[in-house]
TORKOL-4160 file (C-alpha; in steps of 0.2 Angstrom, whole numbers, padded with zeros to 4 digits, m for minus):
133
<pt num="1" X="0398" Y="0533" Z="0512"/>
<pt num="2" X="0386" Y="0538" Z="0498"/>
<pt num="3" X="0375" Y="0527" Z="0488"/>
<pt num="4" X="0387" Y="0516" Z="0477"/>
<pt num="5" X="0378" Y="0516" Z="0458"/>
<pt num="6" X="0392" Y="0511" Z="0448"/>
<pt num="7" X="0392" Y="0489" Z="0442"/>
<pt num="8" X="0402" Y="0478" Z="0454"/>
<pt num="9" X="0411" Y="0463" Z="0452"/>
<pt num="10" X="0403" Y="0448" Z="0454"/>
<pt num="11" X="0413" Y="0435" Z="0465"/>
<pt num="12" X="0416" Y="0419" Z="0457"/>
<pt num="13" X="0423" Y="0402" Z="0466"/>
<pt num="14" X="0440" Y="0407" Z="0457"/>
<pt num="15" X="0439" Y="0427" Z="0461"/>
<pt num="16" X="0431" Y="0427" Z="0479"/>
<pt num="17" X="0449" Y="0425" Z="0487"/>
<pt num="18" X="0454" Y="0442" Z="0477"/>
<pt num="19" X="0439" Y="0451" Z="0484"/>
<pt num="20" X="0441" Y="0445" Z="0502"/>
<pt num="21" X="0457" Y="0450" Z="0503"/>
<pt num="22" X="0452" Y="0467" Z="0494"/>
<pt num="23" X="0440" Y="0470" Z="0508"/>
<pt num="24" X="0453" Y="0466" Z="0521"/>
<pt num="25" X="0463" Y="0480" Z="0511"/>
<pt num="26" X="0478" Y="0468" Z="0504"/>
<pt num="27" X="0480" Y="0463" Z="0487"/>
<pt num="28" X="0482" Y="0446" Z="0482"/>
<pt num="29" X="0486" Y="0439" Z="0466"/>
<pt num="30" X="0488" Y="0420" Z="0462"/>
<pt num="31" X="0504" Y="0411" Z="0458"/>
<pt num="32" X="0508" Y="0396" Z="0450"/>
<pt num="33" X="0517" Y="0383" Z="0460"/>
<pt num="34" X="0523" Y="0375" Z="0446"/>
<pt num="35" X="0532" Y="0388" Z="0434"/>
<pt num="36" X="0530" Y="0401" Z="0446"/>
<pt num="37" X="0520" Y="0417" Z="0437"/>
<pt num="38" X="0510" Y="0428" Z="0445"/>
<pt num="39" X="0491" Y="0428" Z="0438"/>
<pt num="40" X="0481" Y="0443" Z="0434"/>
<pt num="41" X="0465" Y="0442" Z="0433"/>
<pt num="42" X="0461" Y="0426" Z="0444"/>
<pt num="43" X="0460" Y="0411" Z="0433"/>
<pt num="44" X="0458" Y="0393" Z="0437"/>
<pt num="45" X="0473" Y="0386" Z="0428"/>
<pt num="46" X="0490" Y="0395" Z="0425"/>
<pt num="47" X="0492" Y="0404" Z="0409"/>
<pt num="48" X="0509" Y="0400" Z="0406"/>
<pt num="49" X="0510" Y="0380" Z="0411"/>
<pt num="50" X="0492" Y="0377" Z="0413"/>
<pt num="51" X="0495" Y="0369" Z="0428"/>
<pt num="52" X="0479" Y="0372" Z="0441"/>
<pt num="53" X="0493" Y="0372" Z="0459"/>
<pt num="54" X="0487" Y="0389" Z="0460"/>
<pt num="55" X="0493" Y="0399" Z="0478"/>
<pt num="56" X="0486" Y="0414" Z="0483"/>
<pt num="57" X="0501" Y="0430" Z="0486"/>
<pt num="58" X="0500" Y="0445" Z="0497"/>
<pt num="59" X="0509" Y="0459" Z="0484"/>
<pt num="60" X="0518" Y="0475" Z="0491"/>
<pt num="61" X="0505" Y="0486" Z="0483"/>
<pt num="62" X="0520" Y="0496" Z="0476"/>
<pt num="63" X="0524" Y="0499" Z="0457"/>
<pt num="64" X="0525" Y="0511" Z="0442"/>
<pt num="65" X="0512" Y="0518" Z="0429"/>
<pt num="66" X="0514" Y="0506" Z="0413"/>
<pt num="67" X="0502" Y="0513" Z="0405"/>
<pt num="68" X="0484" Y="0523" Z="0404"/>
<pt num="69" X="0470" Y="0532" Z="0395"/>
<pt num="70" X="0459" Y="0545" Z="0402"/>
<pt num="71" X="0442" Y="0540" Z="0398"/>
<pt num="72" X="0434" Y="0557" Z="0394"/>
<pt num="73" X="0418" Y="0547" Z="0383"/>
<pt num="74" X="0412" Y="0531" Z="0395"/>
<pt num="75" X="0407" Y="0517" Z="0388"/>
<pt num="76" X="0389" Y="0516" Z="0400"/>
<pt num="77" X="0381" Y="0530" Z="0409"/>
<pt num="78" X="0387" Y="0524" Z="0426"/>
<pt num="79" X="0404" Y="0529" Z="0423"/>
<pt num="80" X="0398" Y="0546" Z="0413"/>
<pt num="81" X="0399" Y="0557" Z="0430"/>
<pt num="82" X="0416" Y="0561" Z="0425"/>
<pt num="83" X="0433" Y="0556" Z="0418"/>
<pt num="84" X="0445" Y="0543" Z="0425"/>
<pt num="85" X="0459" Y="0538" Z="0421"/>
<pt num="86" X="0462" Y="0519" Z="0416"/>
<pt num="87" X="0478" Y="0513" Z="0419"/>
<pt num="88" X="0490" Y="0496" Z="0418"/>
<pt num="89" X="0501" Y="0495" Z="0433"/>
<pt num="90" X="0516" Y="0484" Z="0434"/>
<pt num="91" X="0519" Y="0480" Z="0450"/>
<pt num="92" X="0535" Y="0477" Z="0460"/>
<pt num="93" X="0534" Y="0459" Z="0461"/>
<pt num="94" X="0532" Y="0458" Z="0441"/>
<pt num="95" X="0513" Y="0455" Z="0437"/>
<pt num="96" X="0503" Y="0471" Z="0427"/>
<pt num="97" X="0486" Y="0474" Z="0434"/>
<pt num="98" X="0472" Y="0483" Z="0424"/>
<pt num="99" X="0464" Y="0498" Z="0436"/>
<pt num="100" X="0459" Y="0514" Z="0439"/>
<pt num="101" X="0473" Y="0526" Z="0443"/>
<pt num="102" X="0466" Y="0541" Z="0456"/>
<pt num="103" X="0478" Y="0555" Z="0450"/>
<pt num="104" X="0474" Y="0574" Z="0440"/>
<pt num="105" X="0479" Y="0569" Z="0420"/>
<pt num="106" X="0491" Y="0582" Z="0422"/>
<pt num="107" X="0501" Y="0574" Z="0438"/>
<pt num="108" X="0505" Y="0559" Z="0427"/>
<pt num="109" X="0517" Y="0551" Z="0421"/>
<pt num="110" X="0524" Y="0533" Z="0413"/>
<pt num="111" X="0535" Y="0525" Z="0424"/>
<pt num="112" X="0530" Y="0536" Z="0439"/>
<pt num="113" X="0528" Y="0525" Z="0457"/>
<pt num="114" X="0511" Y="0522" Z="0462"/>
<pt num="115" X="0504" Y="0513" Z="0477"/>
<pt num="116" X="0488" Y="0502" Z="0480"/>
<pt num="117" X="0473" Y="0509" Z="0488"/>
<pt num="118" X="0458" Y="0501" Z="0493"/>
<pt num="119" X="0441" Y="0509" Z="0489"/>
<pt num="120" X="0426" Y="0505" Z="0503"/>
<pt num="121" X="0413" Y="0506" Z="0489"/>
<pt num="122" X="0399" Y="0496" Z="0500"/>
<pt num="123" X="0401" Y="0489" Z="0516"/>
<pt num="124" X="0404" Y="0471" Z="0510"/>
<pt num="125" X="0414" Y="0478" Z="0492"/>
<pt num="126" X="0432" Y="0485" Z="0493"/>
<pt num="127" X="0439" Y="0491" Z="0474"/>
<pt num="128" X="0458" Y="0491" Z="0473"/>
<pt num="129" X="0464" Y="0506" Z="0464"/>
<pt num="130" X="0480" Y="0515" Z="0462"/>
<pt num="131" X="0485" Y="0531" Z="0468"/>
<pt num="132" X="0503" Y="0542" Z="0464"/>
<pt num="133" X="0515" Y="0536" Z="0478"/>
């Protein structure tokens, strides 16, 4: 593993369960025992009901491509070295994630199935990204 130069996320109390289970390579998102939604990003009350009975959900890791963007022109020099594509995933069990989808521009395609995938960064920092299933 080379040197990782790019930012990281920073752990919160509210986020650190989405991490962990990153490291572990299974993707967890909360959902509200009261109206049940699933919640993206992690939050410490329900968007929806605004109820804090927050449970933490293993997902499949399966979707499809909602939507995305090459990013040709980054924003910060850390993410200059080349294009990426950003991508919003929706995934099987309803929720849409923002991420990084690993595919060629010219492979993809909305709607097309794509898979989780879990990026070792460091050895204490997993990314979850998304690759073509």
């Amino acid at each position: 593993m080379s040197e990782y130069t790019k930012p990281l996320p920073r752990p919160t109390a509210t986020s650190r369960p989405f991490w962990e289970a990153a490291k572990r390579h299974e993707l967890m998102l909360q959902q509200c025992a009261s109206c049940k939604a699933f919640i993206y990003y992690p939050r410490d009350r329900c968007p929806n009901c605004f109820s804090d009975r927050l449970e933490w959900q293993r997902m499949s890791g399966r979707g499809k491509l909602y939507t995305y963007t090459v990013v040709r022109r980054a924003s910060t020099r850390s993410f200059a070295d080349k294009p990426y594509v950003l991508a919003i995933v929706e995934l099987d069990e309803g929720p849409r994630m923002t991420t990084n989808l690993e595919a060629a521009p010219e492979q993809i395609k909305i709607g097309m199935p794509v898979t989780a995938h879990f990026d070792d960064v460091t050895p204490e920092q997993s990314l979850v990204k998304f690759r073509p299933a």
